[in-house]
C-alpha positions as CSV (number, residue, x, y, z in Angstrom):
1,X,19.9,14.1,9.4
2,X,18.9,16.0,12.2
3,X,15.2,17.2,13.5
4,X,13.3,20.2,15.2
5,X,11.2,18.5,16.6
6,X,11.5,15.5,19.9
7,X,9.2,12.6,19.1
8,X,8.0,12.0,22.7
9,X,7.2,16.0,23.0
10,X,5.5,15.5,20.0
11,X,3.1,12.4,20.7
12,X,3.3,13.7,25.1
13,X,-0.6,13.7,24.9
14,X,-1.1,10.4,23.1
15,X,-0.9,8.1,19.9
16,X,-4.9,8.2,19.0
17,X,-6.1,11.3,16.5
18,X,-10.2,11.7,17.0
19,X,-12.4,14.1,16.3
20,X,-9.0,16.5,15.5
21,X,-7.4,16.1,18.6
22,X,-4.7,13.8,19.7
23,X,-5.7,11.3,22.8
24,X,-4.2,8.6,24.9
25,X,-5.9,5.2,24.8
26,X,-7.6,3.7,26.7
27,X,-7.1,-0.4,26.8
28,X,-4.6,0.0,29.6
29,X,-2.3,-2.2,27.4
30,X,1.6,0.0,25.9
31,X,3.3,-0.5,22.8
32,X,6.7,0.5,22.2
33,X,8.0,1.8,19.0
34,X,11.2,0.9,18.5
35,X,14.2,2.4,16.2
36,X,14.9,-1.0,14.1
37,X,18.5,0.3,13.3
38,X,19.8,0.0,16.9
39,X,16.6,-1.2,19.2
40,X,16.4,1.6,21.2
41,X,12.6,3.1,22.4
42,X,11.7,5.9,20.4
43,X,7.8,6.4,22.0
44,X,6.2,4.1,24.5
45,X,2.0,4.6,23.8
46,X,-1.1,3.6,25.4
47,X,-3.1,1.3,22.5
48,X,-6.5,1.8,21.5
49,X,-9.6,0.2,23.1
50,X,-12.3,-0.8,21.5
51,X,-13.8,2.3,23.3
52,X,-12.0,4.8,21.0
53,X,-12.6,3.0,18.1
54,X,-15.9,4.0,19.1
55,X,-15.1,7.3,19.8
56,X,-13.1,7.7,16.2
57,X,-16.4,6.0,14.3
58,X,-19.1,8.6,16.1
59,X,-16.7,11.5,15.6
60,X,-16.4,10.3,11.3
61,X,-20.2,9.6,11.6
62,X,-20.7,13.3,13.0
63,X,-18.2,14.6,10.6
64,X,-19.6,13.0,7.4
65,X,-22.6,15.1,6.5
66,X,-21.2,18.6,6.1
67,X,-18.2,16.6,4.3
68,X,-20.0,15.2,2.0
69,X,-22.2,18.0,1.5
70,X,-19.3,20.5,0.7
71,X,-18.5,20.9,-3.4
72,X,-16.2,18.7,-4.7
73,X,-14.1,22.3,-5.1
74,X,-14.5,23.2,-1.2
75,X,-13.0,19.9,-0.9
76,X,-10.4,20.4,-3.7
77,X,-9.3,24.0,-2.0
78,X,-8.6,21.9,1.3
79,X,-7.1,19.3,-0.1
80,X,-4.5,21.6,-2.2
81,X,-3.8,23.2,1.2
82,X,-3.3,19.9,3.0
83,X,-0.4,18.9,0.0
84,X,1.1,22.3,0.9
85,X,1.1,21.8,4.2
86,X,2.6,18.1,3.7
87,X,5.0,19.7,1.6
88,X,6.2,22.4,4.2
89,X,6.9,19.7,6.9
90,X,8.4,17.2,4.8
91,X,12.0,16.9,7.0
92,X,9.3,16.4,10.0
93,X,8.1,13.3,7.9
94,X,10.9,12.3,6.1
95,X,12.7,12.3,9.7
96,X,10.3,10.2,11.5
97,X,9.7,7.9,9.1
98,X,13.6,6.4,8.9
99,X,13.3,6.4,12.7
100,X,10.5,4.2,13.3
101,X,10.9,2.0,9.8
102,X,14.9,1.7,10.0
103,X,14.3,3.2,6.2
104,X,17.3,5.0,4.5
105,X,17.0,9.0,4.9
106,X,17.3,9.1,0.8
107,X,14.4,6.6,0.4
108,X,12.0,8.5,2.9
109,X,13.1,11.8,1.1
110,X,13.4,11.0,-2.3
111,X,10.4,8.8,-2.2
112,X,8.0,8.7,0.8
113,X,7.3,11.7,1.5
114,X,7.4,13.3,-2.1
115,X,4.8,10.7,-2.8
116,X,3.0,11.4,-0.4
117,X,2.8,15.1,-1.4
118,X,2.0,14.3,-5.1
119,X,-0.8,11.8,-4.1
120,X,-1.9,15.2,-2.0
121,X,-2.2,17.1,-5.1
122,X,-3.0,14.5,-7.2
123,X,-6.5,14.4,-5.2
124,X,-6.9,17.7,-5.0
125,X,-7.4,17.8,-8.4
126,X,-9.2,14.5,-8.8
127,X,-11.5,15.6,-6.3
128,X,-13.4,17.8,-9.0
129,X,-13.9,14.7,-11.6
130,X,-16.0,12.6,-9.4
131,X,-18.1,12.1,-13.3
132,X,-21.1,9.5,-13.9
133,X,-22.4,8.6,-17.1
134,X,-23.9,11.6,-19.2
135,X,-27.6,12.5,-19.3
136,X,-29.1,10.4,-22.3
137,X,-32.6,8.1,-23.3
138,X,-31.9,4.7,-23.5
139,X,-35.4,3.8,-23.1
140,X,-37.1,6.7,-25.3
141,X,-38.9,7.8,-22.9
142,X,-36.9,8.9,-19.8
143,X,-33.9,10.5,-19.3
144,X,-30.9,8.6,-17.1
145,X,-27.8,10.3,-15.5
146,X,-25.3,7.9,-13.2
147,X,-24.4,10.3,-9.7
148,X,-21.5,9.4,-7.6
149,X,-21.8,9.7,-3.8
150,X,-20.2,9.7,-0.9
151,X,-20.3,6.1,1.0
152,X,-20.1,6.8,4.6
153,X,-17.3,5.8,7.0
154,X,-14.4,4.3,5.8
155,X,-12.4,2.3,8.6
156,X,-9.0,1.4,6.6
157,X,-6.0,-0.6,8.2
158,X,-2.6,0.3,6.7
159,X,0.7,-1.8,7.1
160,X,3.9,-0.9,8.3
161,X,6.0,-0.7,5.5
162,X,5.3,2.3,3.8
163,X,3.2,3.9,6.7
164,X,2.9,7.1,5.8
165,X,2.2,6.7,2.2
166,X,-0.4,3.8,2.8
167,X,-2.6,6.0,5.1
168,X,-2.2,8.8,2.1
169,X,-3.2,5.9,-0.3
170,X,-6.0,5.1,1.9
171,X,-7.5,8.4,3.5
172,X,-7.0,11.1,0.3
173,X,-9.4,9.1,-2.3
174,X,-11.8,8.1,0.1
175,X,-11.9,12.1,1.2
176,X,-11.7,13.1,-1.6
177,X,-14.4,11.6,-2.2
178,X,-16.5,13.3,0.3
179,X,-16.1,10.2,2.2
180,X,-14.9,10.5,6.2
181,X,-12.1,7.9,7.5
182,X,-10.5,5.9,10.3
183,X,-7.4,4.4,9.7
184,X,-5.8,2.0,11.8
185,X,-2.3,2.0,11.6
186,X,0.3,-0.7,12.3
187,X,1.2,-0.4,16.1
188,X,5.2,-0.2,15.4
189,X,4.6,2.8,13.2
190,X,2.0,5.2,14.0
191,X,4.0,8.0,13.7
192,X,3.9,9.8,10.4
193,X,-0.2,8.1,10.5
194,X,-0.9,10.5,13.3
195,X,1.4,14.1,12.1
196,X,-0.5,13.4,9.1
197,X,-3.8,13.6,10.5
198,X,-2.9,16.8,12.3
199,X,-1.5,18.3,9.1
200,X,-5.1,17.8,7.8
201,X,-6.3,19.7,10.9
202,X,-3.6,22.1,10.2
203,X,-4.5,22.9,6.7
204,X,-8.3,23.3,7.5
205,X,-10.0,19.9,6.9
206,X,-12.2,19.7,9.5
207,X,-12.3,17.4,12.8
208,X,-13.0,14.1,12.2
209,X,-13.1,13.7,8.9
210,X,-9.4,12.0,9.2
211,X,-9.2,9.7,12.8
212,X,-6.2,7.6,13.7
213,X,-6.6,4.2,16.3
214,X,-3.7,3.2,16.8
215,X,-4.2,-0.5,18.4
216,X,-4.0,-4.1,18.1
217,X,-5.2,-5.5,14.9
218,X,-7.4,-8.2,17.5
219,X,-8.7,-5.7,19.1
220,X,-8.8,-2.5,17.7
221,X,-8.7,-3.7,13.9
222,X,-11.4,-6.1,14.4
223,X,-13.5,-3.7,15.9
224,X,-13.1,-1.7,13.5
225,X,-14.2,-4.1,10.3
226,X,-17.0,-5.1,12.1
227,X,-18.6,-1.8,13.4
228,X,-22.2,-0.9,12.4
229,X,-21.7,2.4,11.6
230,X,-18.4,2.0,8.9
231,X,-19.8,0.8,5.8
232,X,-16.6,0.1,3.6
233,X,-12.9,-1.3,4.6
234,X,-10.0,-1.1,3.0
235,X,-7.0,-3.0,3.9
236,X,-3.4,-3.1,3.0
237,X,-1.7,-6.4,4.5
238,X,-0.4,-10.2,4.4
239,X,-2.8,-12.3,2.6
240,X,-3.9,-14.3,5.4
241,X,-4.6,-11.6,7.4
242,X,-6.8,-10.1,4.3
243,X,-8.6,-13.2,4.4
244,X,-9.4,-12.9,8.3
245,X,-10.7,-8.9,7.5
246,X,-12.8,-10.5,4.2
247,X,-14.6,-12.8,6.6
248,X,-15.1,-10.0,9.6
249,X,-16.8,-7.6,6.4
250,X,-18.6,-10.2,4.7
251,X,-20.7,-10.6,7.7
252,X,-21.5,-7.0,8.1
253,X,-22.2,-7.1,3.9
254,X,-19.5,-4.1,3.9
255,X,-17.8,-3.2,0.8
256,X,-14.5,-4.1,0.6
257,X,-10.9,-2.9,-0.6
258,X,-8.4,-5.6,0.0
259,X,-4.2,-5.0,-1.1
260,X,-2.5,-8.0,-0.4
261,X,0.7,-9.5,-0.7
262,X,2.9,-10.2,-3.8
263,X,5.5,-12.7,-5.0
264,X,6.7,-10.3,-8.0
265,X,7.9,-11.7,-11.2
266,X,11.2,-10.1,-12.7
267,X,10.9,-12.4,-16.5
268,X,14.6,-11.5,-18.9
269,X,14.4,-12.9,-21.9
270,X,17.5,-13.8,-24.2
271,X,17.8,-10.3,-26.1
272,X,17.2,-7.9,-23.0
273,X,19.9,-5.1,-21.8
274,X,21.6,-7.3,-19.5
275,X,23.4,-4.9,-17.5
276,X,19.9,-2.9,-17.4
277,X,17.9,-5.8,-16.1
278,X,20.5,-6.7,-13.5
279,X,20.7,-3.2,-12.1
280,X,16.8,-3.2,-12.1
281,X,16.7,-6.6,-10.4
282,X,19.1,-5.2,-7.7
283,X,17.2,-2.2,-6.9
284,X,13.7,-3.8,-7.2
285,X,14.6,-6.8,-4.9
286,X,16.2,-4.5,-2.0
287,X,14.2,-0.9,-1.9
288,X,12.6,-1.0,1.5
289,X,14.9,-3.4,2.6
290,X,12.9,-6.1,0.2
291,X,9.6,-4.8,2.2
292,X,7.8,-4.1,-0.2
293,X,4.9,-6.2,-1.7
294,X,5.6,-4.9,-5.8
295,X,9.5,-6.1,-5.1
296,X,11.1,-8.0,-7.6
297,X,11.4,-11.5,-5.9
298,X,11.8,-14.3,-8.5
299,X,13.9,-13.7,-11.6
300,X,13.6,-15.7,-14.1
301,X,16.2,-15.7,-16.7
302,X,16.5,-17.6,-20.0
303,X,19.2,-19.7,-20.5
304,X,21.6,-18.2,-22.7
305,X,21.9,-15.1,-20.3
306,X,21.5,-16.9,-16.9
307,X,24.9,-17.4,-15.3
308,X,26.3,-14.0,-16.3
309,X,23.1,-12.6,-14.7
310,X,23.7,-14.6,-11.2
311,X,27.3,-13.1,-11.6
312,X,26.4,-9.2,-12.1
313,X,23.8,-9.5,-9.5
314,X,25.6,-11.2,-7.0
315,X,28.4,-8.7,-8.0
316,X,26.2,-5.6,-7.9
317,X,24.2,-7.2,-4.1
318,X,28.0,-7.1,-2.9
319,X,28.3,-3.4,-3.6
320,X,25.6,-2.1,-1.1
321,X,26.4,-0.5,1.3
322,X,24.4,-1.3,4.3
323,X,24.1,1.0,7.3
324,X,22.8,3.7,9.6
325,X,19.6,4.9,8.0
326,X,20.7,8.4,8.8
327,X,23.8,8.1,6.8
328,X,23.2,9.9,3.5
329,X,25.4,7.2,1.9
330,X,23.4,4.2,3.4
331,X,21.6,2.1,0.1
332,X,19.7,-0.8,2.6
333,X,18.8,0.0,6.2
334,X,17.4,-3.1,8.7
335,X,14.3,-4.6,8.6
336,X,11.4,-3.5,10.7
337,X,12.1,-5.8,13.5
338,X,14.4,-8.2,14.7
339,X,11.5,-10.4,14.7
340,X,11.2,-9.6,10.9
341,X,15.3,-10.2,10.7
342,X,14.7,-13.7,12.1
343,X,12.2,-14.5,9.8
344,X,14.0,-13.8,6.8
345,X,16.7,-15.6,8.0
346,X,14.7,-18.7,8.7
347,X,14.0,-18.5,4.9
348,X,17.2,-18.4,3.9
349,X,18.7,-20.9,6.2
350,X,15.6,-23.6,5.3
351,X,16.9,-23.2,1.6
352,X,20.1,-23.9,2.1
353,X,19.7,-27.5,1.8
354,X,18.3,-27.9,-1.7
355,X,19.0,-24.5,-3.0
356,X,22.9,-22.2,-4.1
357,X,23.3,-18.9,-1.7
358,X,25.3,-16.9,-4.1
359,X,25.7,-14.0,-1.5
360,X,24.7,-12.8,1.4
361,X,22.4,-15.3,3.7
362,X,23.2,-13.7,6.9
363,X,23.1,-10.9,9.4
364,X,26.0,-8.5,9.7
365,X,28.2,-8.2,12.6
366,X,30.4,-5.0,14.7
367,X,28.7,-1.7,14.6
368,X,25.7,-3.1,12.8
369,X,24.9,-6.2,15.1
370,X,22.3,-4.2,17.5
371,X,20.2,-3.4,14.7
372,X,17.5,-5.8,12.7
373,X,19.8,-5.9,9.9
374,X,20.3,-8.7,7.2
375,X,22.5,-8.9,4.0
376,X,21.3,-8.1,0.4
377,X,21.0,-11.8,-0.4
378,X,21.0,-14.0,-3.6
379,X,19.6,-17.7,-4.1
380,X,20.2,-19.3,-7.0
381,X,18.7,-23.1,-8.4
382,X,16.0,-23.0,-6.3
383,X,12.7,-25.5,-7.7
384,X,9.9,-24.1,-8.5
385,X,7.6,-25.4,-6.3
386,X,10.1,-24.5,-2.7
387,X,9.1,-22.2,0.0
388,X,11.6,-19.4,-1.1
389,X,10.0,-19.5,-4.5
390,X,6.4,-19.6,-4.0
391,X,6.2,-17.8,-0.6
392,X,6.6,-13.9,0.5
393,X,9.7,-13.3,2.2
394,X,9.5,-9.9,2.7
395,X,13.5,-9.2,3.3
396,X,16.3,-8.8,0.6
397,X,16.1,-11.7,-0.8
398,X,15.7,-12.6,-4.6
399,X,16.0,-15.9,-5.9
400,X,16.6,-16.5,-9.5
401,X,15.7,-19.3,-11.4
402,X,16.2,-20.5,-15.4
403,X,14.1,-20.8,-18.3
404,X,14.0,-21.8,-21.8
405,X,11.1,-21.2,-24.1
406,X,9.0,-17.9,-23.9
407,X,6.3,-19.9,-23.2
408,X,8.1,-21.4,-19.7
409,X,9.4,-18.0,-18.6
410,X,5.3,-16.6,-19.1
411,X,4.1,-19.8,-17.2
412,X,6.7,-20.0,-14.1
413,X,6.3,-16.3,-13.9
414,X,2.3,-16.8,-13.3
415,X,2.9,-20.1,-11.3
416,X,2.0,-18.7,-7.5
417,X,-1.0,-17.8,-6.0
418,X,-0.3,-14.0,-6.0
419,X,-0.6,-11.4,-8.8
420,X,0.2,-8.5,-7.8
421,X,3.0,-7.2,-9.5
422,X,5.8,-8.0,-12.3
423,X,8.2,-6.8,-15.3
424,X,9.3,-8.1,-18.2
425,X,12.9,-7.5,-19.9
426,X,13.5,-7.3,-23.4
427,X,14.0,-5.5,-26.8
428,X,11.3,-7.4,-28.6
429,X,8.2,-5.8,-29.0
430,X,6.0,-8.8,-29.9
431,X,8.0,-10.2,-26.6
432,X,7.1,-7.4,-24.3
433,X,3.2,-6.9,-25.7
434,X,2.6,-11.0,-24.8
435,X,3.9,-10.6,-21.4
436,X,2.3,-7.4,-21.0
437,X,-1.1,-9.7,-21.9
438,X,-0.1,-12.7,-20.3
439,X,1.3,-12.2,-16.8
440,X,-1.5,-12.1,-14.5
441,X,-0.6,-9.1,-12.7
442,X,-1.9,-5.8,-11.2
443,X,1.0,-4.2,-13.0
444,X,3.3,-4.9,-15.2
445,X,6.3,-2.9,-16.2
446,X,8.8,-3.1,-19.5
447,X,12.3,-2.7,-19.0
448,X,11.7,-1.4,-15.2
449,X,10.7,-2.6,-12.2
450,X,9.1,-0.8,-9.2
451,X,8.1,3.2,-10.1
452,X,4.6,3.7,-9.3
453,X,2.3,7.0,-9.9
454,X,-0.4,8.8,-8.8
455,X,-2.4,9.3,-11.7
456,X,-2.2,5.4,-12.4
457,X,-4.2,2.5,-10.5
458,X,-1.9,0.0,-8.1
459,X,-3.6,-3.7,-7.0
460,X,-3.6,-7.0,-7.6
461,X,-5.0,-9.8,-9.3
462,X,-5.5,-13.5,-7.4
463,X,-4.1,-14.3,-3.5
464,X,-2.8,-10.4,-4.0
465,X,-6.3,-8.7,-3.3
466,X,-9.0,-6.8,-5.5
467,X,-9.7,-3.1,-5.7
468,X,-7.6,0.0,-6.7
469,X,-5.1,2.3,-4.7
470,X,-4.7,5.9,-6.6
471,X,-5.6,7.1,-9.3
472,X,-9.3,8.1,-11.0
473,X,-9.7,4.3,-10.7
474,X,-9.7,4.6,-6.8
475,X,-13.4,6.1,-6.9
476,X,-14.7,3.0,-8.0
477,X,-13.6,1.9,-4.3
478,X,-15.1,5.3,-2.3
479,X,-18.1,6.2,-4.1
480,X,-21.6,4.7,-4.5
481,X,-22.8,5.0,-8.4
482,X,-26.5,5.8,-8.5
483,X,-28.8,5.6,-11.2
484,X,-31.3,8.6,-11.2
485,X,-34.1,8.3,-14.3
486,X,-36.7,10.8,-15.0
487,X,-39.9,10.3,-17.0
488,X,-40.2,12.9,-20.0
489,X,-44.0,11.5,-21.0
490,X,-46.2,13.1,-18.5
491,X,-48.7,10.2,-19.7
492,X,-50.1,8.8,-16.7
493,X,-50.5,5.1,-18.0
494,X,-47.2,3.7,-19.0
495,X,-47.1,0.7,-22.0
496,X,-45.2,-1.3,-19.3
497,X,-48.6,-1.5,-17.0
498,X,-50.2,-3.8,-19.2
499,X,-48.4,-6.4,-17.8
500,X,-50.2,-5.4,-14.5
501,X,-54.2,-4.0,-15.7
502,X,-54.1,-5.9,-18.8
503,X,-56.2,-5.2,-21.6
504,X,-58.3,-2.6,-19.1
């Protein structure tokens, strides 16, 4: 795939976006971005201090009352401009996306940035529902409409797995909202954070309603949860790291958005379409290179259908073809880091002992062995309560384990702490209706595994987070209900003041 445009000409005057400009940072501290496929330096940047996090907040702050003031269609009409603008630069995105992430060209194309574009549009339009409750008189004697507002400044942290559409999931509800924003991205891939920005600036939105820090989460992040003047968070991470952001907002009493991480079930019963439910495991355990919170990670598999399942998976895992990201043939592309490589591995290698590696388990060699790259890799026989069960590997890894009654598959499927995301495969009806009920999960798909939406909600339930990413739903998150009630009496003594003058 080849590209107009030179990312260090592109990013020459800095990797922080306030107030509609881009900026160098201040901390006097570099980070490197680095292509994962071969290790090479794509940008070297100066990180944020806590200094522009200031800067980004005041220019929001400034930004927020003519925002927020506009019509919910002045704000569509931008936001339709901003999707076409996404739209028209999507080699631009789709480009520097698989250069910082190590993501295959076809899943940044066909994917990323097409979602991104939708979720564009999808707000546009949204932006002109922001409904309350109708006008009615519950008490008799007044009349009560429920207004939705604009909160303030949102300061959102997004992950570096699906960077460019986690700042879209993040920034387009909340401005849609009327809402003004400052995301922190993560610091190996702030790329596609910050060309979004400007395509916001580009299309008309105006400066600082969208701000990009790009610093350590210590640091910068921290700074960020805990400012005065940013009165909601919403962040997209590890669980652990959730926790640390829940603990930084709660003391500020800021509202809070958390999207954690998942441990997905993938539940076939005994009468599914086996050849479908393997092909759906296979893609659902590897897209993103397994980095992806929704991915299918455990199968369980009933009995009857178990060992031919281990062999089609293993079979179809051995049929990737693993690769140069830029290769329009390439299925899995490496991890983000070899850092992340190593820690898969580790996984893999601490399973080994008590656990059957069908395929894969280990990095590839020759032209491949510069990048963070690790085989599609299957575990079978695992126990339920080991490490490469219950916690998130975040690699291509899927471990598959057996089951016999419905009632086993439904209960090892909701035995981890997380909940945010599983399927369930089979003809049944009955079958697919009581997992639908059952497993505790954020989603749950039927006969697939992975395809999200704009118009429909994404989060978790449990250890995987609360709130809701797209979707109407996602106003719940960015807007403040108010209850407005009017008097339609006129009398200037009320029944309810007896309980303060009495019988006078």
């Amino acid at each position: 795939m080849s590209n107009g445009f030179q990312i260090r000409h592109r990013f020459a005057e800095g990797a922080q976006y306030i107030g509609g400009k881009l900026l160098p940072g201040t901390s006097g501290r570099h980070h490197e971005v680095v292509n994962p496929a071969n290790g090479t330096t794509v940008l070297r940047y100066e990180l944020a201090s806590t200094d522009d996090v200031d800067a980004a907040v005041a220019a929001a702050r400034a930004a927020f009352p003519a925002w927020s003031g506009a019509t919910p269609g002045e704000r569509s009409e931008a936001l339709h401009r901003f999707a076409a603008r996404l739209a028209e630069q999507a080699d631009d995105f789709a480009y520097a996306e698989s250069l910082q992430c190590g993501k295959p060209v076809k899943l940044s194309t066909g994917f990323d940035v097409p979602g991104t574009v939708d979720n564009a549009a999808f707000f546009a339009g949204a932006a002109r529902h922001l409904e309350g409750r109708a006008a009615a008189e519950y008490s008799g004697d007044h009349t009560s409409y429920v207004r939705r507002e604009a909160i303030g400044v949102v300061g959102s942290i997004a992950p570096w797995n699906y960077p460019l559409q986690m700042a879209a999931w993040k920034i387009l509800p909340a401005v849609a909202a009327g809402n003004t924003v400052v995301l922190k991205p993560a610091e190996p891939t702030p790329l596609t954070s910050l060309m979004f920005a400007r395509a916001a600036t580009e299309a008309g939105i105006p400066d600082g309603v969208i701000n990009i820090v790009t610093g350590t989460g210590r640091e910068a992040g921290e700074h960020l949860v805990g400012h005065p003047d940013v009165v909601m968070t919403s962040f997209t991470g590890s669980t652990a790291v959730g926790r640390r952001v829940a603990e930084i907002a709660t003391a500020t009493v800021k509202r809070l958005h958390l999207e954690l991480g998942g441990k997905a079930p993938f539940v076939v019963f005994d009468d599914a379409d086996l050849e479908a439910a393997a092909h759906g495991a296979v893609a659902g355990a590897l897209i993103n290179t397994g980095q992806d919170c929704t991915a299918a990670t455990r199968a369980y598999v009933q009995r009857p259908l178990y060992e031919t399942f281990v062999r089609e998976v293993a079979a179809l895992m051995e049929s990737v073809r693993v690769g140069d990201p830029f290769d329009p043939s390439t299925d899995l592309g490496p991890l983000i880091s070899h850092a992340q490589r190593d820690r898969v591995a580790a996984f893999v290698d601490r399973a080994r002992g008590h656990a059957r590696i069908v395929t894969g388990g280990e990095a590839p060699g020759g032209d491949l062995a510069a990048g963070a790259y690790y085989r599609p890799t299957l575990i079978a026989d695992a126990a339920q309560d080991s490490e490469i069960v219950q916690a998130e590997i975040f690699g291509p890894v899927l471990v598959v384990l057996p089951f016999d009654t419905d009632d086993e598959g439904i209960a090892l499927a909701n035995d981890t702490p997380y909940g945010l995301a599983a399927s369930a495969w089979t003809r049944d009806v009955y079958r697919a209706n009581r997992a639908t009920r059952e497993i505790q999960a954020g989603c749950v798909w039927v006969n697939d595994h992975i395809p999200i939406l704009s118009e429909m909600p994404h989060g978790g339930y449990k250890a995987s987070g609360y709130g809701k990413d797209m979707s109407a739903y996602s106003f719940e998150e960015y807007t403040q209900v108010k209850h407005v009630m009017y008097d339609n009496t006129a009398v200037a003594r009320k029944d309810w003041h007896r309980t303060i003058f009495g019988d006078r």
